[in-house]
N, C-alpha and C positions, 0 to 999 in steps of 0.2 A: 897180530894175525891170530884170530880164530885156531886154535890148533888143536883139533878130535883129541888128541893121544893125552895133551893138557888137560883139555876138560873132564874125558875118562879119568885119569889120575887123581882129580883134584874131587870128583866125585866118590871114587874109591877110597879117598882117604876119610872124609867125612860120614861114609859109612856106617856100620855095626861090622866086622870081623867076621867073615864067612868063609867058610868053605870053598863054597861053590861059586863065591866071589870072585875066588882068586882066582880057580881055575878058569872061569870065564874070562877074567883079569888077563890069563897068561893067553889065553888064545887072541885077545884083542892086543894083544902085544904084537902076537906073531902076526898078527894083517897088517898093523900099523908097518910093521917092519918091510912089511912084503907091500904095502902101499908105497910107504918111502921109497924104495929102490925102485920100484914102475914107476912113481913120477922123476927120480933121479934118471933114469935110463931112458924114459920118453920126454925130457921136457922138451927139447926142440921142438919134437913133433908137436906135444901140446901142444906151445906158443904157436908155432902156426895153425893147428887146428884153432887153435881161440883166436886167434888173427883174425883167421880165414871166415870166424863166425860170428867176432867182432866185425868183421867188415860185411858180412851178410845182414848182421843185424840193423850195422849200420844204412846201410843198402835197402834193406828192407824197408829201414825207420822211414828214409826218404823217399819211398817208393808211398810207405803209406801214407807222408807227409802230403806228397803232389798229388796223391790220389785222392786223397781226404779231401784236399782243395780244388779238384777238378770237381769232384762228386758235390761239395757245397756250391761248385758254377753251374754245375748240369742240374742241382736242386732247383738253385734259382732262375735256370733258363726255363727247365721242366714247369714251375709254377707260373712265372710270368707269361708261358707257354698257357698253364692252366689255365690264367689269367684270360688270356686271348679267347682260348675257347670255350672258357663260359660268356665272354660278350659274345663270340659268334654265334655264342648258342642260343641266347636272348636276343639276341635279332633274326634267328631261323626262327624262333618261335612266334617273336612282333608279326615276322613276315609270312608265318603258318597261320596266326591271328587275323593277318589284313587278308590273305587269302580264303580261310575262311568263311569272313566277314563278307567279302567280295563274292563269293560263294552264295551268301546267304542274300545278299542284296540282287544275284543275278537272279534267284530263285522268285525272288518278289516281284523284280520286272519279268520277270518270263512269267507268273501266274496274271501281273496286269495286262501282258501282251494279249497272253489268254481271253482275258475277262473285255477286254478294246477292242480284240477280232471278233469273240460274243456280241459282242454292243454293236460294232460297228454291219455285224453281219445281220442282226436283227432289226438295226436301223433301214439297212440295204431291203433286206423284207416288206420292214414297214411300209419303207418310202413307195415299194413295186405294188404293193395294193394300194397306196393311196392316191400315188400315178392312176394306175389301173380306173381307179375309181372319179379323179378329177376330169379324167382321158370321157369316162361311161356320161360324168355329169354334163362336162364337155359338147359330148356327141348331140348328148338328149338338149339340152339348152339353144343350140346352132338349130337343129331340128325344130323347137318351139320356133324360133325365131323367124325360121323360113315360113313356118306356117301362117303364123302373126303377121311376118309380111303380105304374104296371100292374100289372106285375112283381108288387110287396112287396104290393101290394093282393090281388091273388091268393095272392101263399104266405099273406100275414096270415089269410087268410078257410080257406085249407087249414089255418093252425095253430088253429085256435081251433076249427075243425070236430074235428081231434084230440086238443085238448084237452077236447071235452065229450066226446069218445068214451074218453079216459082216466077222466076224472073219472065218467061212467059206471061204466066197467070198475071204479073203486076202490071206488066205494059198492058193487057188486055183492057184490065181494072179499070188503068190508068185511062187509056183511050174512050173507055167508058162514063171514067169520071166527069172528061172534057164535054162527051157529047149529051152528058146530062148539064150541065155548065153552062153550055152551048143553047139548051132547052129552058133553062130558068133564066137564061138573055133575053131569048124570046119570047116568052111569059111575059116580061119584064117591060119589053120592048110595047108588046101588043097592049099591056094594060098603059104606056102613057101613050099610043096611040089612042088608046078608048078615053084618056081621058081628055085628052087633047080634043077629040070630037064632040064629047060632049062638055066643053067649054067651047067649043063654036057653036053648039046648040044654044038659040034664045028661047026657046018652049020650055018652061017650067025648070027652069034652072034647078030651084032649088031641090024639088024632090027627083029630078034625074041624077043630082049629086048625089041626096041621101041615098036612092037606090046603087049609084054605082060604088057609093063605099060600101052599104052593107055587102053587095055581091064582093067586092074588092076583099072586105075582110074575108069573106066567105072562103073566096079562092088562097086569099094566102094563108090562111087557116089549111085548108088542104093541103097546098105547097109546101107549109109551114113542118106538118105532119109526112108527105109525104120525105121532104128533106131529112129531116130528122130521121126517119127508117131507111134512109139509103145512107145518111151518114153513121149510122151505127153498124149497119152491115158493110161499108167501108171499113170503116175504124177495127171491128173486127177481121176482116181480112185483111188489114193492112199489121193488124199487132199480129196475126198466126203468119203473115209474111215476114214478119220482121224477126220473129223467132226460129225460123224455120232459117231464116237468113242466119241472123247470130247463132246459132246450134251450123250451122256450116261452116262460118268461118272460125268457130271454135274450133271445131274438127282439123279443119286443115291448117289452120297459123297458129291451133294449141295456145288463143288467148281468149280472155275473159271478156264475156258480154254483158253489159250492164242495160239492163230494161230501167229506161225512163221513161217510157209509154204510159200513160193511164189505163187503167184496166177497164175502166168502163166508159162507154160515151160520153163527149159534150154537147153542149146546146149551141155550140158551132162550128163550123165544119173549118175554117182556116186559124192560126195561131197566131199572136201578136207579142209584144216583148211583155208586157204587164194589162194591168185594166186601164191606165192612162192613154196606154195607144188603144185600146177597143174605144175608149171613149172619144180620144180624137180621129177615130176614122168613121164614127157615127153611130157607135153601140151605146142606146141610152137607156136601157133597162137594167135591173139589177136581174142576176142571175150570175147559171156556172159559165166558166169562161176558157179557154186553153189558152196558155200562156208558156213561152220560153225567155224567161230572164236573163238566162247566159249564153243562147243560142246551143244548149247541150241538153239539159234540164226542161224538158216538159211535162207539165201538171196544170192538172182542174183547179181552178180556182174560185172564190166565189165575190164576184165585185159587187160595190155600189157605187151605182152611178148620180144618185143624186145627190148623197147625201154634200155639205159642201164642197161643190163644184162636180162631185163626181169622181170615179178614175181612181176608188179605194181598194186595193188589195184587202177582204177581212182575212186574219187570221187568227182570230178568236172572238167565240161567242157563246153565251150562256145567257138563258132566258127562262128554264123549264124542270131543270137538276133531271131531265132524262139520261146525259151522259154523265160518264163515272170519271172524274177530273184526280180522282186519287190513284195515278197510275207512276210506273217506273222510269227509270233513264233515257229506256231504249225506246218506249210510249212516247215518248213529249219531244225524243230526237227525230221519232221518224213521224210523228201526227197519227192523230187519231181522232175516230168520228165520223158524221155526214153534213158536208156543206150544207146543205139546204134546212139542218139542225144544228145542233152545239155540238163543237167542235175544234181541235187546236190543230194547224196546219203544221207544225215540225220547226226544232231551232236547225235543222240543216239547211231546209228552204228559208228560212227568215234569214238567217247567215248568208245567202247567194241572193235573194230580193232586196239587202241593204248595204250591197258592194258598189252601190251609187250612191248619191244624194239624197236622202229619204226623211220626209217628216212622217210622223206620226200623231193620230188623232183614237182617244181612247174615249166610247160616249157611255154615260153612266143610267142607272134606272133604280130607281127606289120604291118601298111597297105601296106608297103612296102615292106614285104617278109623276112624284119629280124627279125632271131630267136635267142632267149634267153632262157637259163635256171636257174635258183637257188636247190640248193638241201642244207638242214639241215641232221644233223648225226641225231638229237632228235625232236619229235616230238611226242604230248602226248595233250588229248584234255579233258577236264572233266566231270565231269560227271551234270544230270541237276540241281542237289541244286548249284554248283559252276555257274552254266547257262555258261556251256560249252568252262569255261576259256582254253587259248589257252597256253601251253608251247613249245619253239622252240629254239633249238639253233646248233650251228657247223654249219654257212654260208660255201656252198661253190658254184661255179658256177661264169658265167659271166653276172648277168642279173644284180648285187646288191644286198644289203642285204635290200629287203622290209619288212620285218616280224619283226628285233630286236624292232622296235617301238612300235608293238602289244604285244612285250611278256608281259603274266600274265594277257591279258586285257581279260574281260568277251563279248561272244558275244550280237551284239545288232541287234534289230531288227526296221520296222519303232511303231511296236503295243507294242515294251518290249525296251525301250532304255537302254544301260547300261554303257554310256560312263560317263566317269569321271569329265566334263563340261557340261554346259547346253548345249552348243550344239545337236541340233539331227540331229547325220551325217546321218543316217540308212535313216531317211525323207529325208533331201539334198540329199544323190547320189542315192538315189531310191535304192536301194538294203538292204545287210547286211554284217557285218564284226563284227572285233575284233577292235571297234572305240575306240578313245581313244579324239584324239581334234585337225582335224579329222581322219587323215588318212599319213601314207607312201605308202600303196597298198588299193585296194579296188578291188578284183578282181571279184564280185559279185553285182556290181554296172551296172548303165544301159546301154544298148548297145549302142552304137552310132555308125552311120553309115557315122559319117561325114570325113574321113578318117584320122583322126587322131584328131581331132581337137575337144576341152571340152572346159570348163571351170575348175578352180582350183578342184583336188581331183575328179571329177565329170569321170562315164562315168567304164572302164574297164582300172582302173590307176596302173601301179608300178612307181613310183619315181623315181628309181634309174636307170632304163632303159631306159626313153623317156620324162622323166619329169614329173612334176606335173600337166599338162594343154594338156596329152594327152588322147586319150581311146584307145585301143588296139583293135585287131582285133580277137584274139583268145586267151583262155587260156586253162592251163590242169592241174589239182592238182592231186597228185598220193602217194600213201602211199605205204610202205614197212618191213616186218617183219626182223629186222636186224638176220642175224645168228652169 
C-alpha cells in the first residue's frame, strides 16, 4: 500500500540536510498523525461512505451501461428513421416533380385548348360567311334558273308556233306539188291524145309527124324548163323546211340533225336507189341524178347511161387538170368538185354505194386518142376505221390489170400516209391512192400536160397500159349495183 508518510520519509532521506526540511518534515508528521487518527476514528463511516459510493458508482456504471445501449438503439432507430425519411423525402420530391410536370403539361393543353377554341371559332366564322355566301350564290342561281325557264318556255311556245306554221306551209307545198303533177298528166295525156290523132290522120303523114315532134320538142323543152324552176324552188323550200324542222327538233329532244339534203338542185324531181334503178325505170341520158343508196343518204350524182349497158354511178373523173387532185384526208372523205367537171365523189359515199354487190369499170384516155378500159366483177371499199381499204377482183378489159397490186391496201393521203413502206407516195405523186411501195395505177395523181411524158409512177399513171413513166390524159372511175 502506497503510504504518503513512507514516501515523505523515503524522500527526506535522500535529500540534502536542511533546515527548513525538517521543520516542514515535523509538520508533515503532525498531519500524518492527525490523518491517522481520523481514519482510525472514522473508518466505519468511510467504509460505508466508500460502500455507499462504491455502490453508486456502481449503479451509476450500469445506469450508463443501459443507457449507452438504449442511446446506440435510439441511434439506430433515429437513422433507420433517417433512413425512412430521406426515401419519403425522394418520393415527396418524384411526386413534387410529377406534379409539376403535370402542371406544366396542363399548361400546354390549356394554351392548345386555347389555340382549338381560336381555330375552331374562326372556322365557325369562316364557315357563317361562306354559308352566307353559297346561301347569296344559291339564291342568285334558283333566280337564273326560273328566268331560263321563262325564257325556254317562251322560245318552246315560239318554236312549235313555227313549226305548225311550217308544217302548214309543207302540206300547202305539197298539195301544190300534186296539182302541178296532176297538170304534167295532163300535158302528158293530151300530147298521146294529139298523137294518137294524128296517127289516124292519112294526109301527109309524114310531115304532120315531123311538125308534131318539132312542136312536141318544143313544148317539152318548155315543160322541160318550166319543171326544172318549180323543182328547184321546191327543193329549196323543201331543204329551208327541213331545216327549220331539224333546228326544232333539236330544240326540243336536244338531239343532232344531220343534213343529207343536196344543196343545190337536180335534174330530177323524184329519187331512186342508184343510176341502175333510173336506168331501169326509163332514165337514158347521161346526167346529175338524185340518188338514195341506203334509204338515209341522199346525193347528186352523176350517171352514165350508155356507156356498157348503162346504170354507172361515176365517181371519178379527170379530163382537163382544171381540178386540184392534191388535196387532204378530210377532201377525198367528204368529195370534192363539180359533177358536170372533174371531180372525186368521197370514200364515205363509195363505202355506203359498195355495201352491195358492185363491179366496177375504170375507162382510160391517152395523149394520142387511145382508149382503154379495165372492169372488175367485185369491188367493195371500207369503211373509215378500216381508212377506206380497197377490195377488188375479176380483172377483165384491155387496159391491164392496175388494181391486183392495191388489193387490201388502206387509202393514203399526203396529211394521213398509210402505205406499208416509209415511202410517202401520196407527197411524191401529189395526189392519193391505195399506195402500197409505190404504185401499179395512181390515177389521182397530178395532171400533167406534157403529153404523155412523167417521171416513174408520177403524174395520171396505169402501168399496164402505157407504162410506168407515163401520165394520161383522161380518166373515168364508175361503179355499178350487180343484179
Amino acid at each position: 500500500m502506497d503510504n504518503p508518510l513512507y514516501r515523505e520519509n523515503l524522500d527526506s532521506e535522500l535529500e540534502e540536510p536542511n533546515v527548513n526540511n525538517t521543520v516542514e518534515s515535523m509538520t508533515m508528521f503532525d498531519r500524518s498523525l492527525k490523518r491517522e487518527s481520523f481514519r482510525t476514528k472514522y473508518r466505519s463511516f468511510l467504509c460505508v461512505v466508500g460502500g455507499l459510493l462504491v455502490g453508486c458508482f456502481v449503479t451509476v456504471g450500469f445506469c450508463y451501461l443501459f443507457f449507452n445501449l438504449g442511446n446506440k438503439q435510439n441511434c439506430r432507430n433515429v437513422q433507420s428513421s433517417v433512413g425512412a425519411s430521406k426515401q419519403y423525402d425522394n418520393q415527396i420530391s418524384r411526386m413534387i416533380e410529377d406534379v409539376n410536370k403535370t402542371k406544366e403539361d396542363l399548361m400546354v393543353i390549356h394554351d392548345m385548348r386555347k389555340e382549338l377554341v381560336d381555330y375552331l371559332t374562326d372556322i365557325k366564322n369562316t364557315t357563317r360567311k361562306e354559308l352566307l355566301i353559297v346561301k347569296t350564290s344559291f339564291d342568285s342561281t334558283l333566280q337564273l334558273l326560273n328566268e331560263i325557264r321563262q325564257t325556254s318556255q317562251q322560245e318552246l311556245s315560239k318554236i312549235n308556233e313555227t313549226r305548225n306554221i311550217a308544217w302548214q306551209f309543207y302540206a300547202e307545198f305539197r298539195n301544190k306539188s300534186k296539182t302541178e303533177q296532176l297538170s304534167r298528166m295532163q300535158s302528158t295525156n293530151q300530147l298521146l291524145e294529139f298523137r294518137t290523132e294524128m296517127r289516124n290522120m292519112n294526109f301527109n303523114e309524114t310531115r304532120i309527124i315531123q311538125q308534131w315532134r318539132n312542136e312536141s320538142k318544143v313544148r317539152y323543152r318548155e315543160f322541160r324548163r318550166k319543171s326544172q324552176q318549180d323543182l328547184m324552188s321546191f327543193q329549196k323550200m323543201r331543204y329551208d323546211i327541213l331545216k327549220v324542222l331539224a333546228a326544232t327538233d333539236m330544240c326540243v329532244r336536244n338531239e343532232t340533225f344531220n343534213m343529207t339534203e343536196p344543196t343545190q338542185p337536180t335534174d330530177n324531181v323524184s329519187t331512186h336507189r342508184d343510176c341502175l334503178a333510173w336506168k331501169q325505170s326509163g332514165s337514158l341520158t347521161n346526167g346529175i341524178y338524185s340518188i338514195s343508196p341506203d334509204d338515209k343518204t341522199i346525193l347528186n350524182v352523176y350517171c352514165d347511161m350508155t356507156t356498157d349497158g348503162g346504170g354507172w354511178v361515176v365517181f371519178q373523173r379527170r379530163f382537163d387538170g382544171s381540178e386540184n387532185f392534191f388535196r387532204d384526208w378530210q377532201a377525198y372523205e367528204d368529195g370534192f368538185g363539180t359533177l358536170h367537171g372533174e371531180f372525186w365523189i368521197g370514200n364515205k359515199y363509195l363505202h355506203i354505194l359498195t355495201q352491195v354487190p358492185t363491179e366496177l369499170r375504170i375507162d382510160l384516155e391517152a395523149w394520142d386518142g387511145q382508149k382503154r378500159y379495165a372492169k372488175y366483177s367485185s369491188f367493195v371499199i371500207g369503211d373509215a376505221h378500216s381508212k377506206y381499204t380497197l377490195s377488188v377482183d375479176g380483172f377483165g378489159g384491155n387496159a391491164g390489170d392496175g388494181l391486183a397490186y392495191h388489193h387490201g391496201l388502206k387509202f393514203s393521203t399526203h396529211d394521213q400516209d398509210n402505205t406499208q413502206t416509209s415511202t410517202t407516195c401520196a407527197a411524191r405523186n401529189k395526189g392519193a391512192w391505195w399506195y402500197k411501195a409505190c404504185s401499179h395505177s395512181s390515177l389521182n395523181g397530178e395532171y400533167l400536160k406534157t403529153n404523155g411524158r412523167a417521171d416513174q409512177n408520177m403524174g395520171i399513171n396505169w402501168e399496164k397500159f402505157k407504162g410506168d413513166r407515163y401520165s394520161l390524159k383522161g380518166s373515168s372511175m364508175m361503179l355499178r349495183r350487180k343484179t
